[in-house]
SERO-4910 file (N, C-alpha, C, O; in steps of 0.05 Angstrom, whole numbers):
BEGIN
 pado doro    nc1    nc2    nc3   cac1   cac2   cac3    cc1    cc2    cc3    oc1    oc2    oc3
  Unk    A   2928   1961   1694   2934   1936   1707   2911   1928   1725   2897   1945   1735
  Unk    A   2906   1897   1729   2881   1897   1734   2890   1893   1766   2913   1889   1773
  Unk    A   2868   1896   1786   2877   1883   1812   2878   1847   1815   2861   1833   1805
  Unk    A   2897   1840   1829   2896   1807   1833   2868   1801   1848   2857   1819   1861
  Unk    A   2860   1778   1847   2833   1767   1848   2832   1768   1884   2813   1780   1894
  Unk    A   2854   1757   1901   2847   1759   1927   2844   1787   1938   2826   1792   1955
  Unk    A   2864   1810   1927   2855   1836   1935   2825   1850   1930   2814   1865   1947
  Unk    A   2814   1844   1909   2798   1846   1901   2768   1835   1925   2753   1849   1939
  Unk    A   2771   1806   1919   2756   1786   1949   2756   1799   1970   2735   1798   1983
  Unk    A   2774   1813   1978   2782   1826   1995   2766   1846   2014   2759   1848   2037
  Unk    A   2764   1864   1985   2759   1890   1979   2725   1887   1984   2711   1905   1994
  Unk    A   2713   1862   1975   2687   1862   1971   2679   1858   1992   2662   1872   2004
  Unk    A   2693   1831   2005   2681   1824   2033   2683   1843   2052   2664   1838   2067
  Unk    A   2695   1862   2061   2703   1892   2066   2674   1906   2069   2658   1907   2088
  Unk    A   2675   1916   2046   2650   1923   2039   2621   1916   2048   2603   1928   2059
  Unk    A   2622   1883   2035   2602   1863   2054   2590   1870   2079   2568   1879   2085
  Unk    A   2614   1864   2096   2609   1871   2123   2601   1906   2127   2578   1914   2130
  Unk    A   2621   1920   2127   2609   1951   2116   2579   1949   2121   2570   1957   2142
  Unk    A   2563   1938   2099   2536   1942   2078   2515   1928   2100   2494   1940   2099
  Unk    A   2515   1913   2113   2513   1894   2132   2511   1910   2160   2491   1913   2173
  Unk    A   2536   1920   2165   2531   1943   2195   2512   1964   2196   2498   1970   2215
  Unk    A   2513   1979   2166   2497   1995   2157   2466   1978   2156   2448   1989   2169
  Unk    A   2463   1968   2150   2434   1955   2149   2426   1949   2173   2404   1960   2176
  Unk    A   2433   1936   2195   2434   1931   2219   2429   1959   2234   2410   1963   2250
  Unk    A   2446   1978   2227   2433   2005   2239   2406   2013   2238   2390   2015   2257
  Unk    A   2404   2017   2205   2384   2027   2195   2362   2005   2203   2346   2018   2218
  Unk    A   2353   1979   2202   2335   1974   2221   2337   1981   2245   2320   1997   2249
  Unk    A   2355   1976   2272   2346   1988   2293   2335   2025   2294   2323   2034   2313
  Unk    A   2341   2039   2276   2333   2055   2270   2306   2062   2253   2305   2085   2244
  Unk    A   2289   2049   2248   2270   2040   2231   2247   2033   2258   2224   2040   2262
  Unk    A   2265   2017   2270   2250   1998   2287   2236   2023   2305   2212   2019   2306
  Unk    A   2243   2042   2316   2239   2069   2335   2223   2085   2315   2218   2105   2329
  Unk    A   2215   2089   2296   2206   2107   2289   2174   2109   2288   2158   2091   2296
  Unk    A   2167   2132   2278   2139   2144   2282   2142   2164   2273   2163   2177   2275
  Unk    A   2112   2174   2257   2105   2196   2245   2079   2209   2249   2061   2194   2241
  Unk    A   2073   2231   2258   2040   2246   2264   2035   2267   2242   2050   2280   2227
  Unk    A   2014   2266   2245   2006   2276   2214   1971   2285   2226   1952   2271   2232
  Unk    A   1976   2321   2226   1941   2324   2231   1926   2329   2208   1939   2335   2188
  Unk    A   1904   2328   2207   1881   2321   2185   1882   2353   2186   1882   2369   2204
  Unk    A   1881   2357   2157   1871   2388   2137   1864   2402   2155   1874   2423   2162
  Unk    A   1839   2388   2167   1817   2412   2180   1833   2425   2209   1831   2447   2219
  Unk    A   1851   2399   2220   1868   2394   2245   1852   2398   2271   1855   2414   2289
  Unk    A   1829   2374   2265   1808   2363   2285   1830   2337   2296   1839   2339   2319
  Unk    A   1838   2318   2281   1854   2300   2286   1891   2300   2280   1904   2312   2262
  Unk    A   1900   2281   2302   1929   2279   2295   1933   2247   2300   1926   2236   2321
  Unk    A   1946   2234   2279   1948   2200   2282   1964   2203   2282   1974   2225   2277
  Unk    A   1979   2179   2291   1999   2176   2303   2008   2148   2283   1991   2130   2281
  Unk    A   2029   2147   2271   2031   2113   2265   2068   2101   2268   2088   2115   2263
  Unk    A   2067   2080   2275   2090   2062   2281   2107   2054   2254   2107   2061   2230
  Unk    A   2120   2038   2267   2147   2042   2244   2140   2013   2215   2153   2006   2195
  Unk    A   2116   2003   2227   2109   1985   2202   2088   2004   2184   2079   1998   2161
  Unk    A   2082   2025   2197   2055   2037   2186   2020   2035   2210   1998   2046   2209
  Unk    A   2029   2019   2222   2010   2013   2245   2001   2037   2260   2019   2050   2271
  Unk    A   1977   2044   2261   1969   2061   2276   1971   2061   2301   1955   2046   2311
  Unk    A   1988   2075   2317   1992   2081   2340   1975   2099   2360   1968   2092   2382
  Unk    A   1971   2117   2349   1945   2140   2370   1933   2156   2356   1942   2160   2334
  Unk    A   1911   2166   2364   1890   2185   2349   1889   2208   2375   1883   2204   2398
  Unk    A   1893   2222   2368   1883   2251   2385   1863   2269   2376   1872   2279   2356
  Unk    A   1841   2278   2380   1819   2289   2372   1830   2315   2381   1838   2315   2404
  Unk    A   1832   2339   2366   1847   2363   2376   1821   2383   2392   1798   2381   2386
  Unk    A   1830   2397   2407   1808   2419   2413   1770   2417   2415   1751   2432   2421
  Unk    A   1773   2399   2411   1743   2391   2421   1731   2395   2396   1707   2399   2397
  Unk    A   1741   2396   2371   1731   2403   2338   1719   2384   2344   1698   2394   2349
  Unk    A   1715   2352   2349   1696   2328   2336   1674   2335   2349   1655   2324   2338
  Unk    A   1668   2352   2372   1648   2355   2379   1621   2367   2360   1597   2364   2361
  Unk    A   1642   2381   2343   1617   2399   2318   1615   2384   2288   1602   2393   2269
  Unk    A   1629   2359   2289   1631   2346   2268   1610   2328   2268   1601   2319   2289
  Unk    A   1598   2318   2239   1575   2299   2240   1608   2270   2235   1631   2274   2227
  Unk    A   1592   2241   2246   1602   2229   2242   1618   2215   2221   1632   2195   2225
  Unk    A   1611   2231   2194   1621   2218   2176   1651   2236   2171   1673   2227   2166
  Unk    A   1641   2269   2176   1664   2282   2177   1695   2274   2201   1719   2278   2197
  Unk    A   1686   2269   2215   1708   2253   2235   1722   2232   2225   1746   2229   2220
  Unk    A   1699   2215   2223   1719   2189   2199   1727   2201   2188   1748   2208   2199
  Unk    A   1723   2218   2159   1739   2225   2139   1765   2243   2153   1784   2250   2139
  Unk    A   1764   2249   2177   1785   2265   2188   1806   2247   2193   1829   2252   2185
  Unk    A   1802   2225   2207   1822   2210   2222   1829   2183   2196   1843   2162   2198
  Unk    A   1815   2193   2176   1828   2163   2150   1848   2184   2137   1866   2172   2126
  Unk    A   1849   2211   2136   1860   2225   2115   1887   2232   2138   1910   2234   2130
  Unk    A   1881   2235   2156   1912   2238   2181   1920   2211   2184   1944   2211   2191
  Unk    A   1911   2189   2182   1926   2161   2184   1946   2150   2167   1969   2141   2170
  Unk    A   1924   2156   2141   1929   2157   2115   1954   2164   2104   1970   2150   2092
  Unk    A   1957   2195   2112   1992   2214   2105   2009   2209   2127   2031   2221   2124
  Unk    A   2006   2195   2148   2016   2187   2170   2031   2168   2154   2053   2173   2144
  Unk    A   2017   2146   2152   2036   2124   2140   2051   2126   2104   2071   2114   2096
  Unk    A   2038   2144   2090   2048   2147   2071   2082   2159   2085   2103   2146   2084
  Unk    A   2079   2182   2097   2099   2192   2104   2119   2166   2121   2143   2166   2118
  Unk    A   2109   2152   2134   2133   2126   2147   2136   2123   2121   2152   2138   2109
  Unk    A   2126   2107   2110   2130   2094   2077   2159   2108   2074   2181   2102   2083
  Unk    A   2151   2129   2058   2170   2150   2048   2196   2146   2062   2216   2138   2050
  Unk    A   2197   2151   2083   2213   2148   2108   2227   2122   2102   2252   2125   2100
  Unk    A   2222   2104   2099   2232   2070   2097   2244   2072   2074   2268   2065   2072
  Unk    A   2235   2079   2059   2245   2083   2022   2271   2108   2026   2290   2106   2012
  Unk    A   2270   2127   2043   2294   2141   2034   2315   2121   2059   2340   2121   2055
  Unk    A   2307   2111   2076   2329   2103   2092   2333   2080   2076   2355   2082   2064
  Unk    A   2324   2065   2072   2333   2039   2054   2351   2041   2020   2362   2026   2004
  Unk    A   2344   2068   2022   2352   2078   1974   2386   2071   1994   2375   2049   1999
  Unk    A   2402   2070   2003   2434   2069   2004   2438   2042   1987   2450   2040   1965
  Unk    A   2422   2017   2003   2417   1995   2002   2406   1981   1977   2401   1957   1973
  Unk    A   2401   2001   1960   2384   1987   1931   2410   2000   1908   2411   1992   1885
  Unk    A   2425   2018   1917   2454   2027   1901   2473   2010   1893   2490   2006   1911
  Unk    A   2478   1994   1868   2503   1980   1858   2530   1991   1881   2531   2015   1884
  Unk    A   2548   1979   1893   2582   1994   1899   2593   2000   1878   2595   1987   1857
  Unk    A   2602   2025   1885   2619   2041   1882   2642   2033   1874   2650   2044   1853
  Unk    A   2657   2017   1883   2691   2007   1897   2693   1977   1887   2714   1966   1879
  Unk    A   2661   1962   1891   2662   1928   1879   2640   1930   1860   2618   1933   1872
  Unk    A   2636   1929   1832   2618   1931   1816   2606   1907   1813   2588   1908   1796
  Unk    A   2609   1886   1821   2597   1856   1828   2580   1858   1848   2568   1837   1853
  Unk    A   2576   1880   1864   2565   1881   1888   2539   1902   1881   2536   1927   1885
  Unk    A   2522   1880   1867   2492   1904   1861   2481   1904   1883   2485   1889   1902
  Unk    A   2463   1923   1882   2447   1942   1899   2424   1918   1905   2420   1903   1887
  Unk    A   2408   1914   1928   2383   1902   1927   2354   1912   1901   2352   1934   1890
  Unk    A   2341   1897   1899   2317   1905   1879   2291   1908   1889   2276   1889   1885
  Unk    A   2283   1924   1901   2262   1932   1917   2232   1939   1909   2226   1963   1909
  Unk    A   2210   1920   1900   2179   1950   1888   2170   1961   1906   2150   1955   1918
  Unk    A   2188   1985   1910   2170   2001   1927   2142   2008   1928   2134   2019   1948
  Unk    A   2125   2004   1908   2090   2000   1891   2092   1980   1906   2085   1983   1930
  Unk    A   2102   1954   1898   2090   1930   1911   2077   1931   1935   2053   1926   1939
  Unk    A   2106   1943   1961   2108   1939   1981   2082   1957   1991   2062   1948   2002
  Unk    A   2086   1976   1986   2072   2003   1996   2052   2010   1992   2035   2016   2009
  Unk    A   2049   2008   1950   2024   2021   1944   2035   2035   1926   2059   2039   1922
  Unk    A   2012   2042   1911   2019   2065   1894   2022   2102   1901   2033   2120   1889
  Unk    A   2008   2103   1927   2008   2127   1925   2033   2133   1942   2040   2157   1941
  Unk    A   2049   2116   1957   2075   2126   1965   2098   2136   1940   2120   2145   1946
  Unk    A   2090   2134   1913   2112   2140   1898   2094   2163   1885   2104   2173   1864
  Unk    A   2071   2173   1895   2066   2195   1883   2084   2230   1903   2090   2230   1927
  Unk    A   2089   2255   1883   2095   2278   1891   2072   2295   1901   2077   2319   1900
  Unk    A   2044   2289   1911   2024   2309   1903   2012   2314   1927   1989   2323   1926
  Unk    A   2030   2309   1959   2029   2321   1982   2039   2336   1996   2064   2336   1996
  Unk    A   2027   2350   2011   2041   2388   2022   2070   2372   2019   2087   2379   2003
  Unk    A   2072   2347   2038   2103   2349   2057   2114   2346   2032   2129   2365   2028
  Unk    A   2113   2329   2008   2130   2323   1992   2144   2362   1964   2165   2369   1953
  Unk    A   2112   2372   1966   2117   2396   1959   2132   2423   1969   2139   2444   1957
  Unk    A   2133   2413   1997   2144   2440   2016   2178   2432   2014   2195   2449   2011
  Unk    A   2182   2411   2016   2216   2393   2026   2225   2369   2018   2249   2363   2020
  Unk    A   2206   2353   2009   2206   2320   2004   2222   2319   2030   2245   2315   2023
  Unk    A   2221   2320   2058   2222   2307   2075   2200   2311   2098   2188   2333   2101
  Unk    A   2195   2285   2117   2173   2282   2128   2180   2290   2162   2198   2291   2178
  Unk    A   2152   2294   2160   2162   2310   2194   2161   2289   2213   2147   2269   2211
  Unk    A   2179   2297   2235   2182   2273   2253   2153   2276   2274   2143   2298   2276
  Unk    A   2143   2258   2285   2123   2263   2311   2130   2272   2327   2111   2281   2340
  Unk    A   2158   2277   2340   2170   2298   2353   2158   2330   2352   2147   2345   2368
  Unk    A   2166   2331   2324   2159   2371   2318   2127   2362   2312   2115   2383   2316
  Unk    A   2114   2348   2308   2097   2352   2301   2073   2352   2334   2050   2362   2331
  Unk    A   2080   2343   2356   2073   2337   2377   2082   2369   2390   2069   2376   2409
  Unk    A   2104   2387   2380   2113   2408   2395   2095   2429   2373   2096   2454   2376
  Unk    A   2083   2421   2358   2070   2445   2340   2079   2450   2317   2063   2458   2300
  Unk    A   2110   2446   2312   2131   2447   2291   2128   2427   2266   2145   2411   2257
  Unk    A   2100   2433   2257   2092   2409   2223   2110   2429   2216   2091   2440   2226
  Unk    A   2128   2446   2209   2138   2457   2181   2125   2478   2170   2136   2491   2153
  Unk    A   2100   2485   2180   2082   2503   2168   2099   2529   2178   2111   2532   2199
  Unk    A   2095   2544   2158   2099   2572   2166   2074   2588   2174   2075   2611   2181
***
């Protein structure tokens, strides 16, 4: 038996709103974030904001002191670099709820998102530590207390 059309209406707009509070979170939650990420050698730690915007550079331990200048740059593009890949990442798993057809209203598709477009290509690549150790990214929190994940 099928459901009558206003229960149904019902059911979606329900949902609607639901899908809507949830999104509203998840930006203000979006909006606060940040990710640090130190460079290989861990001369540098960037810091970047919740669009991907670089936020701070910290030069660790006085390492840039023995570095020629090109090695520094290459330090602080390759910690910027996985900095924002990792927000990326971060945006894409908080946002995947939001790109899901319902469950409950099958009229109610999922948003259509290119995450390539938006991002790039290498945010949809697997072929970094964080994505190989956990596929999840470390907060600047642990990463500011010492706690990257590394064992």
């Amino acid at each position: 038996m099928t459901e009558p059309m206003e229960q149904r209406l019902e059911k979606a707009m329900a949902e609607l709103h639901a899908a809507q509070e949830a999104l509203a979170r998840t930006e203000r939650e979006l909006r606060q974030a940040s990710f640090a990420v130190l460079s290989s050698d861990r001369a540098v730690r960037a810091t970047v904001g919740p669009q991907g915007e670089l936020a701070g550079i910290e030069f660790l331990e006085n390492k840039y002191r023995d570095m020629s200048p090109q090695e520094l740059a290459a330090s602080v593009l390759e910690a910027a670099n996985a900095a924002r890949v990792k927000m990326n990442r971060h945006v894409m798993k908080a946002m995947a709820p939001f790109t899901e057809p319902s469950s409950n209203v099958p009229e109610l598709k999922g948003f259509e998102l290119d995450w390539e477009r938006i991002f790039g290509p290498e945010v949809l690549r697997d072929d970094d530590e964080d994505t190989a150790r956990d596929g999840r990214a470390t907060p600047a929190w642990r990463d500011a207390l010492g706690e990257d994940g590394e064992d």
